[in-house]
N, C-alpha and C positions, 0 to 999 in steps of 0.2 A: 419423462422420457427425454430425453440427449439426441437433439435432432444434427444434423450434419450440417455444415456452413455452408456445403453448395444448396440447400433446398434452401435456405433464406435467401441468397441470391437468383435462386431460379423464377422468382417472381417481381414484375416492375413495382409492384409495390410496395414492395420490402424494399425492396434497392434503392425507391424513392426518400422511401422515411430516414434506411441508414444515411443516406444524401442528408438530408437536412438535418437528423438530428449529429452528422459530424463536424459539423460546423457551429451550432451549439448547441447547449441541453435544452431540451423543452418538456415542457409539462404536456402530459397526456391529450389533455382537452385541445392546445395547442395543433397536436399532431393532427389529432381526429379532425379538425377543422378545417382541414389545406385536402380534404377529398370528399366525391362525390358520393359518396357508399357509406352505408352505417356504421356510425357508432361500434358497432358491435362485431362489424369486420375489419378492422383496422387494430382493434384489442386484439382479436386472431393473430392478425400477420406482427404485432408486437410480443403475440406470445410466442410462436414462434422461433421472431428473434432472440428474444431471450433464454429460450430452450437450447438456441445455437449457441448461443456468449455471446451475439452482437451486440447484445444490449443490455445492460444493466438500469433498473427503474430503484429510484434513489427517494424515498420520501424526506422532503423538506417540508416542514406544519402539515398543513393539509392539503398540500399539493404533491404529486409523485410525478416526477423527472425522468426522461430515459436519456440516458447516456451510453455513447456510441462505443466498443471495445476493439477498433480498429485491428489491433494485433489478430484476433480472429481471422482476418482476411489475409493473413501471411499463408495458410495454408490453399487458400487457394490460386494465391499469387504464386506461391512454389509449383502449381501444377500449370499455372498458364506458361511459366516460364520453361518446366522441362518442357510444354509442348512447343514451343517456339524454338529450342531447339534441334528439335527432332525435326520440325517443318525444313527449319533453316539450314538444316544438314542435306535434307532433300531438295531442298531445290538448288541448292550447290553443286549436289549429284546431277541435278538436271541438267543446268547450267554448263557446267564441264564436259557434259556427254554431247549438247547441242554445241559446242566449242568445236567437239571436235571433228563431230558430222561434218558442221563448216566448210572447217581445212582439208577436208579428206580430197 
């Protein structure tokens, strides 16, 4: 199943892992070790991500690497940004209209 990029981000701790692992690869056991929760749920929120694209797991010997796919995240930076503009249109509207309350 092909999960969507916002449900990887909808949780902090996915958000957390993509945090650390963009900054470098880390091997699985690595990840699993920086929380308080099992084992076994942290494989979850990595499978996940990699159901999204955020993550690719890369086997070197016998270790397996997740690595971050940053570019995934364009599509949700394209939606924060048309809403920023839409905000930012609005409250220009607001802006201008409390302008002219003012002077009236």
């Amino acid at each position: 199943m092909r999960r969507d990029v916002f449900q990887a981000i909808a949780d902090p701790t996915r958000r957390e892992i993509i945090g650390m692992v963009a900054h470098q690869s880390l091997n699985i056991n690595s990840v699993t070790e920086k929380f308080d929760v099992s084992r076994m749920a942290i494989y979850k929120h990595i499978k996940i991500l990699t159901e999204c694209g955020l993550l690719t797991i890369k086997q070197q010997g016998r270790e397996r690497y997740c690595e971050v796919k940053m570019e995934r995240l364009a599509e949700v930076s394209g939606w924060v940004e048309e809403c920023r503009k839409i905000w930012d249109n609005r409250l220009d509207n607001l802006d201008n209209y409390l302008n002219k309350l003012q002077n009236k």
